[in-house]
PDB file with SEQRES, HELIX, SHEET and CRYST1 records, atoms N, CA, C and O in Angstrom:
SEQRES   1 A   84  UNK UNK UNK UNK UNK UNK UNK UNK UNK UNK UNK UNK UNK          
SEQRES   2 A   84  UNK UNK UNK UNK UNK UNK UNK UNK UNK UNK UNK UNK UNK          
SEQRES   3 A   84  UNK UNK UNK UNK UNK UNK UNK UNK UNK UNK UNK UNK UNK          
SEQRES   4 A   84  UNK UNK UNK UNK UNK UNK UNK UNK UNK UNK UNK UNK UNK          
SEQRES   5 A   84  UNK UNK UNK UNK UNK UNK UNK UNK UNK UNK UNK UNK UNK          
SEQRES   6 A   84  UNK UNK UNK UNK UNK UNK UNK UNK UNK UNK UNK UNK UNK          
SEQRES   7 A   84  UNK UNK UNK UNK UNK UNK                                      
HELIX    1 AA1 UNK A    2  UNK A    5  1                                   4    
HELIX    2 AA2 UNK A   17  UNK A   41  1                                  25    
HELIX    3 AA3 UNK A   50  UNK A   80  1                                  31    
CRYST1    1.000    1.000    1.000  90.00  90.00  90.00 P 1           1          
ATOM      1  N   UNK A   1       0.832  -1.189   0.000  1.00  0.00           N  
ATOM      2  CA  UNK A   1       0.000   0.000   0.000  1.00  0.00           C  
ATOM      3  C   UNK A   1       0.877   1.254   0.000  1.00  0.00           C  
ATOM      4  O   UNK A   1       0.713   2.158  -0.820  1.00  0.00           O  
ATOM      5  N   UNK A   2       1.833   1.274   0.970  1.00  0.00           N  
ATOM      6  CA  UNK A   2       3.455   2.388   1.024  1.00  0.00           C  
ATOM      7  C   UNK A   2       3.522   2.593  -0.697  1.00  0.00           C  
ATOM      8  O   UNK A   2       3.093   3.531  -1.369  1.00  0.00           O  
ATOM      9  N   UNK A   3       4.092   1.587  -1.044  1.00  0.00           N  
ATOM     10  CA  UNK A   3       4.135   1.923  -2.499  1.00  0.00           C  
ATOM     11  C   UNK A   3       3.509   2.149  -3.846  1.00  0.00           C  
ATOM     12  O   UNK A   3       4.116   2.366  -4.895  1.00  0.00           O  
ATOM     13  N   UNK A   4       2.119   2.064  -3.659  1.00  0.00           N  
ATOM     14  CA  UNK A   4       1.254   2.606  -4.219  1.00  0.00           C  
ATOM     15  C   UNK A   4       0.697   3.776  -3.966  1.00  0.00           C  
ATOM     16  O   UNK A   4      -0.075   4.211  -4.820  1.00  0.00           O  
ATOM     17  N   UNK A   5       0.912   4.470  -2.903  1.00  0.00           N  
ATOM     18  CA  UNK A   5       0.161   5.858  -2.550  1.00  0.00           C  
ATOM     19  C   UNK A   5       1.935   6.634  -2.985  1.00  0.00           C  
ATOM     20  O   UNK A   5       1.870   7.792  -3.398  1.00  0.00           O  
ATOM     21  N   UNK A   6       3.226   6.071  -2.895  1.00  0.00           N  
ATOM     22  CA  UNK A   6       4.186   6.976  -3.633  1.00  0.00           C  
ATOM     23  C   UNK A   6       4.423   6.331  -5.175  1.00  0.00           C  
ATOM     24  O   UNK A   6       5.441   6.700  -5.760  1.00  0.00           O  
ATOM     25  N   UNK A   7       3.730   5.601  -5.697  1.00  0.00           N  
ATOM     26  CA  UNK A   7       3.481   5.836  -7.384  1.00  0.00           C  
ATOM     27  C   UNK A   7       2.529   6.766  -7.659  1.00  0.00           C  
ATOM     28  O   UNK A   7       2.600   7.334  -8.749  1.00  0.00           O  
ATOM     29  N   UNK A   8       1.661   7.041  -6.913  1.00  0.00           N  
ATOM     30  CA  UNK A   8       0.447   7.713  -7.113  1.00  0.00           C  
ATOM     31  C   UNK A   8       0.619   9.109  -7.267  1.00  0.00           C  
ATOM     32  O   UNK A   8       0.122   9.988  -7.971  1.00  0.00           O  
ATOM     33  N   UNK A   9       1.759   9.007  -6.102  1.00  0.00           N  
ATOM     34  CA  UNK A   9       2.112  11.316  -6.017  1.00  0.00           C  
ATOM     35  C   UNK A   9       3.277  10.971  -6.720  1.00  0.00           C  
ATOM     36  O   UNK A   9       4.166  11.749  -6.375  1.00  0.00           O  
ATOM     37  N   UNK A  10       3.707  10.102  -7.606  1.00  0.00           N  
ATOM     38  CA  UNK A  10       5.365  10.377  -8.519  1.00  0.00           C  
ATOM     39  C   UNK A  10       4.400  11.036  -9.832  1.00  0.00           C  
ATOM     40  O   UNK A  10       3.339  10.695 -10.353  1.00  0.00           O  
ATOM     41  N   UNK A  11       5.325  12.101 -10.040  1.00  0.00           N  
ATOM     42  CA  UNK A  11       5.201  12.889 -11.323  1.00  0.00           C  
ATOM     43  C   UNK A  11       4.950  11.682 -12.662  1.00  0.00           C  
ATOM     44  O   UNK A  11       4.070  11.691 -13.522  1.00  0.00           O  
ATOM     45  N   UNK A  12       6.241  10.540 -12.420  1.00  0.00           N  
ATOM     46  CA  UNK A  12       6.368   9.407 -13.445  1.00  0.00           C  
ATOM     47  C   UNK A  12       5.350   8.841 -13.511  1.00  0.00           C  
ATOM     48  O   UNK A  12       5.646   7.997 -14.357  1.00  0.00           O  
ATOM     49  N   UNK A  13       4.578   8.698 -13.316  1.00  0.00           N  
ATOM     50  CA  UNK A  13       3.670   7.258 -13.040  1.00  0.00           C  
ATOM     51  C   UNK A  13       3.032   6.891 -13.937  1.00  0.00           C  
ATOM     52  O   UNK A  13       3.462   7.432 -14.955  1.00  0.00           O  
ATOM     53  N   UNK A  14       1.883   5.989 -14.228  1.00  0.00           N  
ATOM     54  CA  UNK A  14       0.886   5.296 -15.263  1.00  0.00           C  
ATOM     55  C   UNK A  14      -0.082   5.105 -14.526  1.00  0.00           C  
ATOM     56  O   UNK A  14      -0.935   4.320 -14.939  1.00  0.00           O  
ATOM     57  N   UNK A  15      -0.251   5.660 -13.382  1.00  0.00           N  
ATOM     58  CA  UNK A  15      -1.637   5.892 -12.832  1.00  0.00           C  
ATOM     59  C   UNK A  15      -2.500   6.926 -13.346  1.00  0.00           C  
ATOM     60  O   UNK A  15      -1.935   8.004 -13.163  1.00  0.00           O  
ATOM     61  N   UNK A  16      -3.292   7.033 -13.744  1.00  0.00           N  
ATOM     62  CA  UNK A  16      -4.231   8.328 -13.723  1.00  0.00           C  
ATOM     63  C   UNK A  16      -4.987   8.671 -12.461  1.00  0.00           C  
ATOM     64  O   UNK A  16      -5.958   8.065 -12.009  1.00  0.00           O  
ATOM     65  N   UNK A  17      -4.374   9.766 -11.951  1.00  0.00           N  
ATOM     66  CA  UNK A  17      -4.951  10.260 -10.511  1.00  0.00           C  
ATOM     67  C   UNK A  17      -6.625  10.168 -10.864  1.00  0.00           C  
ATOM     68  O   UNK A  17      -7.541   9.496 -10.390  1.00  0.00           O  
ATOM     69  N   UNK A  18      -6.544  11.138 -11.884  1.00  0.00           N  
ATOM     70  CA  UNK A  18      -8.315  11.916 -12.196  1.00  0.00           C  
ATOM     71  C   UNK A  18      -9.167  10.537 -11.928  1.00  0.00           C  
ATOM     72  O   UNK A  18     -10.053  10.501 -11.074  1.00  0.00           O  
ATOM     73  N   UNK A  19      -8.792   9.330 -12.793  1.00  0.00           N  
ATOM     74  CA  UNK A  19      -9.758   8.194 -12.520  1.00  0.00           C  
ATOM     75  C   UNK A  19      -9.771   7.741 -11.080  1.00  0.00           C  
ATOM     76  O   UNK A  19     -10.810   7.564 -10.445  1.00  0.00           O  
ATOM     77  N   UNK A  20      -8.603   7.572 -10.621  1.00  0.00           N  
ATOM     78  CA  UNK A  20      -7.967   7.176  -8.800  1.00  0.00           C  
ATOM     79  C   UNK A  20      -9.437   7.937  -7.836  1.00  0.00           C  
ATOM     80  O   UNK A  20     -10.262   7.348  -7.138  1.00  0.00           O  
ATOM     81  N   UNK A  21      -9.330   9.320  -8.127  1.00  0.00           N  
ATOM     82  CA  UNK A  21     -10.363  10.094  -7.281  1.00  0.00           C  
ATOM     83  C   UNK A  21     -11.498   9.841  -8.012  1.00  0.00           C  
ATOM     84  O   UNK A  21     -11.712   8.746  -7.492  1.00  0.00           O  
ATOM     85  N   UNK A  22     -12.296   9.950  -8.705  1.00  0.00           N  
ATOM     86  CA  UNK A  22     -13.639   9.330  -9.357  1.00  0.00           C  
ATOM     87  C   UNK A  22     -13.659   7.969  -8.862  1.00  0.00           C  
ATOM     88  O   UNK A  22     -14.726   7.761  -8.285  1.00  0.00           O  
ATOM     89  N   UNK A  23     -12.994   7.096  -8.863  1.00  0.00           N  
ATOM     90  CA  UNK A  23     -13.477   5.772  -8.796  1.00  0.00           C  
ATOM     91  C   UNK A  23     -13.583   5.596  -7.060  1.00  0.00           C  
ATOM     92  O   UNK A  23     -14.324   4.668  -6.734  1.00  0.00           O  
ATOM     93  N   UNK A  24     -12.944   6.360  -5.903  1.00  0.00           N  
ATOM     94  CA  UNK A  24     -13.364   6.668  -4.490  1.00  0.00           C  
ATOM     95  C   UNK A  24     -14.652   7.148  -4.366  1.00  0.00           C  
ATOM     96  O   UNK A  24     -15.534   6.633  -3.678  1.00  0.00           O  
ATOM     97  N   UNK A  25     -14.780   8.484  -5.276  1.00  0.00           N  
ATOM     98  CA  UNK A  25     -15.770   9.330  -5.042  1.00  0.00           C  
ATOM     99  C   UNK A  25     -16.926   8.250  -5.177  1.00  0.00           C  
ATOM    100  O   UNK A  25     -17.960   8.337  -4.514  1.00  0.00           O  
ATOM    101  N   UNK A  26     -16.674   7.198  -6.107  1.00  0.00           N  
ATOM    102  CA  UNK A  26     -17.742   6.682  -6.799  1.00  0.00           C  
ATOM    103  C   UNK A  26     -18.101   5.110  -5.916  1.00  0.00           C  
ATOM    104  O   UNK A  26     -19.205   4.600  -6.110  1.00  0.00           O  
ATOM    105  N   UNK A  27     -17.301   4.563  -5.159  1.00  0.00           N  
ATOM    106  CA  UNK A  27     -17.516   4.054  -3.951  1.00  0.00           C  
ATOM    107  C   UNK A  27     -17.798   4.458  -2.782  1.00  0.00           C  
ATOM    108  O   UNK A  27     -18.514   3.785  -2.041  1.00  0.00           O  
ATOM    109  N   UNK A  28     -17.173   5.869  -2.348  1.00  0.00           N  
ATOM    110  CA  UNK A  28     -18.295   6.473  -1.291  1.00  0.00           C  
ATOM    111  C   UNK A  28     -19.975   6.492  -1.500  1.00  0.00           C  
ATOM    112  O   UNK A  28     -20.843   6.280  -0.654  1.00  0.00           O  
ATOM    113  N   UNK A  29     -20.125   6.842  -3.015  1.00  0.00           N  
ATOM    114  CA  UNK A  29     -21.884   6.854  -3.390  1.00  0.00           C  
ATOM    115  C   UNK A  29     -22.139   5.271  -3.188  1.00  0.00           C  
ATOM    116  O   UNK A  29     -23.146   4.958  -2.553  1.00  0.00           O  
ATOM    117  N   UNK A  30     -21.373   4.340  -3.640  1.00  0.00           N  
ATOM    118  CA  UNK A  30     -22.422   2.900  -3.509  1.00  0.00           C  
ATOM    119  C   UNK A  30     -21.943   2.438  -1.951  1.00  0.00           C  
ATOM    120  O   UNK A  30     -22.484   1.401  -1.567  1.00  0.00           O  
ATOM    121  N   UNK A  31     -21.063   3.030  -1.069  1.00  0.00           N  
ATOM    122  CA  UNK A  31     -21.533   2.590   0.311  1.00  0.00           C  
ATOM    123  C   UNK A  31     -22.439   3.694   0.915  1.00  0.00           C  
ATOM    124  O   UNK A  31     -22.296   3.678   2.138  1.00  0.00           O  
ATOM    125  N   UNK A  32     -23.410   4.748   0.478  1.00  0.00           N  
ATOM    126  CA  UNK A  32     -23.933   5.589   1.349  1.00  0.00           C  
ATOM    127  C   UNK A  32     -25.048   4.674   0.350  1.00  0.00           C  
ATOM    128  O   UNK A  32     -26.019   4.808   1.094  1.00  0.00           O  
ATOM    129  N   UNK A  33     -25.439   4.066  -0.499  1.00  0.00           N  
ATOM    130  CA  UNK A  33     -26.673   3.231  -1.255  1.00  0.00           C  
ATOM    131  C   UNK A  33     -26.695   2.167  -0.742  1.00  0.00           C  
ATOM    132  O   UNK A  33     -27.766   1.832  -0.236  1.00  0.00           O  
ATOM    133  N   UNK A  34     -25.707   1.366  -0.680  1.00  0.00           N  
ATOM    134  CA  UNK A  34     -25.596   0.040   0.689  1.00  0.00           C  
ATOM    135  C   UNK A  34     -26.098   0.361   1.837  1.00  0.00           C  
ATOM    136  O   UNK A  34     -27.053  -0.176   2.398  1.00  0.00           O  
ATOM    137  N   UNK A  35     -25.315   1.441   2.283  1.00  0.00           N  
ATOM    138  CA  UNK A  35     -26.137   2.150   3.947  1.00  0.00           C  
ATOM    139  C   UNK A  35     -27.315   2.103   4.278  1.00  0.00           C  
ATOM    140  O   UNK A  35     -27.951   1.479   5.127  1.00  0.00           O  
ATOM    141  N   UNK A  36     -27.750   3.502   2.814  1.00  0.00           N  
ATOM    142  CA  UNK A  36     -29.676   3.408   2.917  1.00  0.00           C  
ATOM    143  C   UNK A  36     -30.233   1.996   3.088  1.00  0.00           C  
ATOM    144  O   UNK A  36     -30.919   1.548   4.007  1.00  0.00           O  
ATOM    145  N   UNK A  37     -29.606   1.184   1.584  1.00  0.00           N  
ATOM    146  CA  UNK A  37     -30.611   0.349   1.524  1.00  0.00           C  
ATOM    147  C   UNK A  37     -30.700  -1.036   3.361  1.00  0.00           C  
ATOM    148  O   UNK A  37     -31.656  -1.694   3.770  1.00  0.00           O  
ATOM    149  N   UNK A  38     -29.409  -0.927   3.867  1.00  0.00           N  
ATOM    150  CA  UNK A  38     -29.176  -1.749   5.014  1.00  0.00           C  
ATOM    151  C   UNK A  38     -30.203  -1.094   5.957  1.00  0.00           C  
ATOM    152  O   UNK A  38     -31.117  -1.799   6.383  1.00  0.00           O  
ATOM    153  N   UNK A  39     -30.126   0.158   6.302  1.00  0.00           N  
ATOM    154  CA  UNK A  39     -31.107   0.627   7.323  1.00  0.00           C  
ATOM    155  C   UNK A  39     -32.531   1.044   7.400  1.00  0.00           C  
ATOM    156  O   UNK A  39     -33.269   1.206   8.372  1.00  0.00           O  
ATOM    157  N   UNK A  40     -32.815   1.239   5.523  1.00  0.00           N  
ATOM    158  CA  UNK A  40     -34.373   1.089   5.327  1.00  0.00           C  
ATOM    159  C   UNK A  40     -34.317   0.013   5.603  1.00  0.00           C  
ATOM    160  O   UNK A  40     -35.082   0.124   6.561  1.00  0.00           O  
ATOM    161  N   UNK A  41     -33.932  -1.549   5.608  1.00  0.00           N  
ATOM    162  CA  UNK A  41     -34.231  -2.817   5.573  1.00  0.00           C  
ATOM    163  C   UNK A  41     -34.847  -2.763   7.134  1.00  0.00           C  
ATOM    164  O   UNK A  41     -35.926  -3.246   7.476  1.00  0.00           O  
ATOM    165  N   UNK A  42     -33.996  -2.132   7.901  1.00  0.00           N  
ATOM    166  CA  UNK A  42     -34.416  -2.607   9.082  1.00  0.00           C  
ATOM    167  C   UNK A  42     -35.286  -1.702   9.859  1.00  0.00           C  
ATOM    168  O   UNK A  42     -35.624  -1.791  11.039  1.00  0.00           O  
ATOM    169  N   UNK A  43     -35.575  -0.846   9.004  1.00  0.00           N  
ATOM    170  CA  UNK A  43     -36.982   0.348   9.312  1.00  0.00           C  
ATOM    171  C   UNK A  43     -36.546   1.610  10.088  1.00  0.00           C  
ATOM    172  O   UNK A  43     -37.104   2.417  10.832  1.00  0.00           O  
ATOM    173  N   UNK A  44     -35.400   1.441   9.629  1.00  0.00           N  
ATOM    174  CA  UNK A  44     -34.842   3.243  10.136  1.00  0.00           C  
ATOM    175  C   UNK A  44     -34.019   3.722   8.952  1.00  0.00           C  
ATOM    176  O   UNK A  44     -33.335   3.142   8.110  1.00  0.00           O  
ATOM    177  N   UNK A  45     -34.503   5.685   9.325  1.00  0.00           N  
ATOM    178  CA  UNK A  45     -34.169   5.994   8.081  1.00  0.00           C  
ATOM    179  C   UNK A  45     -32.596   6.858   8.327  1.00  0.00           C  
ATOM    180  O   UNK A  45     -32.215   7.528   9.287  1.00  0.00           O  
ATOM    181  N   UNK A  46     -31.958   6.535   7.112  1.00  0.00           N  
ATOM    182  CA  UNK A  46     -30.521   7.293   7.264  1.00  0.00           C  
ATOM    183  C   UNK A  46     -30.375   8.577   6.431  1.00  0.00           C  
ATOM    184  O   UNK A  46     -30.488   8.668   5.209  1.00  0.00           O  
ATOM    185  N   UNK A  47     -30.053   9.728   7.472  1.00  0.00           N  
ATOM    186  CA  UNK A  47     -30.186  10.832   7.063  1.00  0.00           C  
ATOM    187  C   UNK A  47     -28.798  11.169   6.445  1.00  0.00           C  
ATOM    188  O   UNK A  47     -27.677  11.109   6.950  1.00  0.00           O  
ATOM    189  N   UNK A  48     -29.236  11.567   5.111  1.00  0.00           N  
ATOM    190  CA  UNK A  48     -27.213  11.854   4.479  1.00  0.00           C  
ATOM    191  C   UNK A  48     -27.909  13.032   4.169  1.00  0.00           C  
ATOM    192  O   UNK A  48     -29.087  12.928   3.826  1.00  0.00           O  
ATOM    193  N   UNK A  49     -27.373  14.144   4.235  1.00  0.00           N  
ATOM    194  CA  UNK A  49     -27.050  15.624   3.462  1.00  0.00           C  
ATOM    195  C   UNK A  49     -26.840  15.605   2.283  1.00  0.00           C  
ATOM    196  O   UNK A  49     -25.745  15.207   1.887  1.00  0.00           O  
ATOM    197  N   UNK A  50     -28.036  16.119   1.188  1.00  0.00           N  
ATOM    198  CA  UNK A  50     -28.252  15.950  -0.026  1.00  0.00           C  
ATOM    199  C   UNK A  50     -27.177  16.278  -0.622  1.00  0.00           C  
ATOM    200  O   UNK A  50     -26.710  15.515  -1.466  1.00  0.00           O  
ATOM    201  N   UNK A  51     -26.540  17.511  -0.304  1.00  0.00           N  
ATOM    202  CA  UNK A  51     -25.538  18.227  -0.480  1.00  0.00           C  
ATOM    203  C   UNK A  51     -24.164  17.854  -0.788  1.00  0.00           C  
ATOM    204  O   UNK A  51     -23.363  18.391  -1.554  1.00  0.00           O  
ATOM    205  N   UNK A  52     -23.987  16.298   0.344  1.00  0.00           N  
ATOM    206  CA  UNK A  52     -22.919  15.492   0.628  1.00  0.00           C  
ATOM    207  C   UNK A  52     -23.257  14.415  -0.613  1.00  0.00           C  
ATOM    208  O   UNK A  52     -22.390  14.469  -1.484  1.00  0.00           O  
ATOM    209  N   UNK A  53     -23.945  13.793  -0.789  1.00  0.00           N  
ATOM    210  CA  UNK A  53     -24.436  12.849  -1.939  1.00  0.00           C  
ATOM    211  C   UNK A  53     -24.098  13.587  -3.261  1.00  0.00           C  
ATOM    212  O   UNK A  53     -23.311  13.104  -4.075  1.00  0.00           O  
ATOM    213  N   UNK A  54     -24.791  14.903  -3.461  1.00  0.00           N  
ATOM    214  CA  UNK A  54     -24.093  15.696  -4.941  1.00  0.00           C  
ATOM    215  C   UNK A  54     -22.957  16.184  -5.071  1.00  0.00           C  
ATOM    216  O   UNK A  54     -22.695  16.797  -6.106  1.00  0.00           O  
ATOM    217  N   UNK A  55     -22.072  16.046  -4.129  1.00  0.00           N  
ATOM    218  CA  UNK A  55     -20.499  16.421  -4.235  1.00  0.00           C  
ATOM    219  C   UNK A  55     -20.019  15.173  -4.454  1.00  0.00           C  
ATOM    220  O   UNK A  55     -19.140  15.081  -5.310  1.00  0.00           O  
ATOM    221  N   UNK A  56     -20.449  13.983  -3.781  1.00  0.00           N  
ATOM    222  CA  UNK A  56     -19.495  12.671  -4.328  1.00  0.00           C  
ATOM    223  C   UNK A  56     -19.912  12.987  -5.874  1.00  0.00           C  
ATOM    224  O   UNK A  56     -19.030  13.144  -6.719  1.00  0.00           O  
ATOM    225  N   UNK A  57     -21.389  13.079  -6.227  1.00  0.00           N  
ATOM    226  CA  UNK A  57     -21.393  12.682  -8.081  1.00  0.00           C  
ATOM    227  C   UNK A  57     -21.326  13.149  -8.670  1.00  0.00           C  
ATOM    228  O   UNK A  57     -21.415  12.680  -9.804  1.00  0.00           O  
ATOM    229  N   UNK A  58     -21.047  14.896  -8.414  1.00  0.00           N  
ATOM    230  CA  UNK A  58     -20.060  15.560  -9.173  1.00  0.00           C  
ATOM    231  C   UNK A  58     -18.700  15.191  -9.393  1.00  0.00           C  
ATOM    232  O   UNK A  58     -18.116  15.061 -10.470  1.00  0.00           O  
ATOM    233  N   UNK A  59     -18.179  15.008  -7.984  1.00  0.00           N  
ATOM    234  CA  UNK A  59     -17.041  14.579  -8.410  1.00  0.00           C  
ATOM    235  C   UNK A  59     -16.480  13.481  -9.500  1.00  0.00           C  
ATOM    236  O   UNK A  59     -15.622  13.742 -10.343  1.00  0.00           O  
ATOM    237  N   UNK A  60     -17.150  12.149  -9.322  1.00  0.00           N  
ATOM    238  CA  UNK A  60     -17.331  10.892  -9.978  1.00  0.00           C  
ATOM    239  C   UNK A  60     -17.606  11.187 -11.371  1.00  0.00           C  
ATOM    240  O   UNK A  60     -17.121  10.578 -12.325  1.00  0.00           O  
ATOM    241  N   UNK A  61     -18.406  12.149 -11.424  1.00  0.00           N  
ATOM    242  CA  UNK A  61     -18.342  12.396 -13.152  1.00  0.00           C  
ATOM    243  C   UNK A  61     -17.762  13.613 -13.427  1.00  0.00           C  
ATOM    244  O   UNK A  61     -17.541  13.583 -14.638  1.00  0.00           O  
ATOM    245  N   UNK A  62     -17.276  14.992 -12.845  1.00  0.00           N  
ATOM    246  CA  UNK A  62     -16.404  15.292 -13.050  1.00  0.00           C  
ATOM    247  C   UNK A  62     -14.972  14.579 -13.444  1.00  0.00           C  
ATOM    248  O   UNK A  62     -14.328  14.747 -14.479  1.00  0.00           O  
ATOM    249  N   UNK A  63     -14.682  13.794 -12.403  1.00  0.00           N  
ATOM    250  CA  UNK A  63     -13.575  13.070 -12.661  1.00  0.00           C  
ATOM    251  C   UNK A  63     -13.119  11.930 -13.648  1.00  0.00           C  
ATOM    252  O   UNK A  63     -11.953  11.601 -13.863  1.00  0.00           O  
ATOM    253  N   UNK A  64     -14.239  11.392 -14.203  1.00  0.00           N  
ATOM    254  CA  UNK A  64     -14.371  10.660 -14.913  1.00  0.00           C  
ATOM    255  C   UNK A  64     -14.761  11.186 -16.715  1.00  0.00           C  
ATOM    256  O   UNK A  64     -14.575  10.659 -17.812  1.00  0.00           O  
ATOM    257  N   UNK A  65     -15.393  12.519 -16.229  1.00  0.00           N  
ATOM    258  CA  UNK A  65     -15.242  13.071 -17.799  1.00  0.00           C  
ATOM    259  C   UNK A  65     -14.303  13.639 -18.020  1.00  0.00           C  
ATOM    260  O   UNK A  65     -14.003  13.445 -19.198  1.00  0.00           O  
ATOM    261  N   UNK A  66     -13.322  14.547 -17.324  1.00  0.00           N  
ATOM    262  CA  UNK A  66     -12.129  15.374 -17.183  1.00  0.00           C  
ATOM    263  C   UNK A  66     -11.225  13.452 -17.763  1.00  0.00           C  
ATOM    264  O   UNK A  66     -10.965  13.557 -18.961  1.00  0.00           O  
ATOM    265  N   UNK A  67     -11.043  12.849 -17.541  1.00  0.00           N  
ATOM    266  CA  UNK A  67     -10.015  11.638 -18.094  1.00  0.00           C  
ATOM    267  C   UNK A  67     -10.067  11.532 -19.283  1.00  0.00           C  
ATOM    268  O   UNK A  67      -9.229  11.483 -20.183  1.00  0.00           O  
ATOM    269  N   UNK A  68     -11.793  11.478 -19.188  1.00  0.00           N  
ATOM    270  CA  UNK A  68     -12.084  10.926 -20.618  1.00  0.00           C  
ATOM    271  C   UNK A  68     -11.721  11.870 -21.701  1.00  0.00           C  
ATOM    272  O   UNK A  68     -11.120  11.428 -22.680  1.00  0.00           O  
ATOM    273  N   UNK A  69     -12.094  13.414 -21.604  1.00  0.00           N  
ATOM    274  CA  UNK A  69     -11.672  13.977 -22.540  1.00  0.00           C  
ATOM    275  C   UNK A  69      -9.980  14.084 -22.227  1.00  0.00           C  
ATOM    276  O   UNK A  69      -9.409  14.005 -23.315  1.00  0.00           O  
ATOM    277  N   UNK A  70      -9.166  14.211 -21.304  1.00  0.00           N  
ATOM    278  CA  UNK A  70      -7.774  14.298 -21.485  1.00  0.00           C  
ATOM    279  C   UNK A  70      -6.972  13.215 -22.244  1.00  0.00           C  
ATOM    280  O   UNK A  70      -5.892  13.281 -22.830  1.00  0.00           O  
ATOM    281  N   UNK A  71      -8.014  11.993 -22.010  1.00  0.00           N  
ATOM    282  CA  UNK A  71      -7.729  10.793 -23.182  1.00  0.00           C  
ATOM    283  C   UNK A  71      -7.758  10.292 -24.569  1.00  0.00           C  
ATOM    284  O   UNK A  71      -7.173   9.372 -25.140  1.00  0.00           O  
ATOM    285  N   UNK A  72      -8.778  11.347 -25.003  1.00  0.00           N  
ATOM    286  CA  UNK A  72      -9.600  11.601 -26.092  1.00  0.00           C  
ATOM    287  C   UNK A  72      -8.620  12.719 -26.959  1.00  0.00           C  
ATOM    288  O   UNK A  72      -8.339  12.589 -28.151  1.00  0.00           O  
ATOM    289  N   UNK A  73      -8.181  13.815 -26.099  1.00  0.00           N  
ATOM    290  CA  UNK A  73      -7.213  14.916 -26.711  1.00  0.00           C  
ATOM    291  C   UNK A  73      -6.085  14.473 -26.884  1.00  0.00           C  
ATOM    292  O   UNK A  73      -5.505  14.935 -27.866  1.00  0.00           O  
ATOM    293  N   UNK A  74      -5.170  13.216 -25.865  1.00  0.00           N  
ATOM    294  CA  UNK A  74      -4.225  13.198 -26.219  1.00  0.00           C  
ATOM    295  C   UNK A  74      -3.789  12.195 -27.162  1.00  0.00           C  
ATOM    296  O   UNK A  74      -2.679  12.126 -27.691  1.00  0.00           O  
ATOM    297  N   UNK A  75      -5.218  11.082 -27.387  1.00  0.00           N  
ATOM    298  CA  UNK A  75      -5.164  10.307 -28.295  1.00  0.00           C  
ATOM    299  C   UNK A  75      -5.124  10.947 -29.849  1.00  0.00           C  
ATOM    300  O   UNK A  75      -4.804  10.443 -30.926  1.00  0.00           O  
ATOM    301  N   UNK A  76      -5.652  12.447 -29.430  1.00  0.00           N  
ATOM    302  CA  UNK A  76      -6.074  13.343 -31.268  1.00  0.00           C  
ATOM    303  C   UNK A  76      -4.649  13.414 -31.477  1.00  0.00           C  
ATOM    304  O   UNK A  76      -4.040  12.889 -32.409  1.00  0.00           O  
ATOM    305  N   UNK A  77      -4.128  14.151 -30.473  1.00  0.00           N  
ATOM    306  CA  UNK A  77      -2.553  15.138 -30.394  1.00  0.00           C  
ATOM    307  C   UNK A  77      -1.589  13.648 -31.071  1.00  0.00           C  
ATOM    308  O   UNK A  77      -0.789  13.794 -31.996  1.00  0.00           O  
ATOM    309  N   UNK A  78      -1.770  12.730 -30.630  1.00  0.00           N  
ATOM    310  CA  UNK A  78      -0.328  11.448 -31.019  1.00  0.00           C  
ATOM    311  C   UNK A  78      -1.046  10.966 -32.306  1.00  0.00           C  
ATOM    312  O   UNK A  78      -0.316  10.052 -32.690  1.00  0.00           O  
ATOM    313  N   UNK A  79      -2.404  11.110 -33.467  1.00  0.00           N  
ATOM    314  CA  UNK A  79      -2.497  10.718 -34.252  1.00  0.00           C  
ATOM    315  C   UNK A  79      -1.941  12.430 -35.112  1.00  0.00           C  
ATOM    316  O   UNK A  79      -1.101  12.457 -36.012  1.00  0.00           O  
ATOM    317  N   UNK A  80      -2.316  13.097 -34.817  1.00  0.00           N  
ATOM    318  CA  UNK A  80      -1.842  14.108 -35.596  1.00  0.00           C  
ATOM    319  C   UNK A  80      -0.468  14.483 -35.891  1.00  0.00           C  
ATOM    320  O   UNK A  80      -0.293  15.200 -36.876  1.00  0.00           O  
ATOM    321  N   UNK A  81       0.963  13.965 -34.910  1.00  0.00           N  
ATOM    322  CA  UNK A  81       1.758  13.725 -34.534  1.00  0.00           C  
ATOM    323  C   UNK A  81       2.329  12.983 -35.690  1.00  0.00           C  
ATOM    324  O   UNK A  81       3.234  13.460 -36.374  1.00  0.00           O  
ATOM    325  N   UNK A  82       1.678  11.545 -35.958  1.00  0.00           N  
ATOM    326  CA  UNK A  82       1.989  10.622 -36.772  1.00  0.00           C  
ATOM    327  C   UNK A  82       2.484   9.180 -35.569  1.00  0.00           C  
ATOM    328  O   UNK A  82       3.185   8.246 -35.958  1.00  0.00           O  
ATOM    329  N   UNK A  83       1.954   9.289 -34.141  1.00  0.00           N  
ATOM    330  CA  UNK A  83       2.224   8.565 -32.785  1.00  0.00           C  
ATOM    331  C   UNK A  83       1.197   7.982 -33.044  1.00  0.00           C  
ATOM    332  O   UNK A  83       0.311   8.404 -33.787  1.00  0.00           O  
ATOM    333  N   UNK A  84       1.212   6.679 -32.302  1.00  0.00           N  
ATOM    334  CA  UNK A  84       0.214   5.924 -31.684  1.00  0.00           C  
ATOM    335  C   UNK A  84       0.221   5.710 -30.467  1.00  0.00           C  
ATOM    336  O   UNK A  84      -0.675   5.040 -29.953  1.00  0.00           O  
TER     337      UNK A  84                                                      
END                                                                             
């Protein structure tokens, strides 16, 4: 784990941070949907801050469209190049 959280902050790496944080953001939303659905089961209700729920899925698709197009541009930039 040591060495994955310092590939993660190396300048070098082949991680893509942007997806790294979307794909958290995007497991915080399916354990606060696990949550609900665990504590409606048992007839109490779980209060999350709407507020807190639309910042994870901004983020999650912020973060996940910000890749996609940086993937998309740099795939244009290396065909225009004459790169693959």
């Amino acid at each position: 784990m040591k060495n994955f959280f310092k590939a993660l902050f190396n300048d070098n790496n082949t991680i893509n941070e942007k997806s790294f944080i979307g794909f958290c953001a995007f497991l915080m939303m399916v354990g606060f949907a696990v949550a609900d659905i665990v504590t409606g089961s048992l007839g109490k209700e779980l209060v999350v801050q709407e507020f807190i729920f639309n910042a994870f899925m901004v983020l999650t698709l912020g973060s996940f469209g910000i890749a996609s197009i940086d993937k998309w541009i740099n795939k244009s930039k290396g065909e225009s190049n004459g790169e693959q």
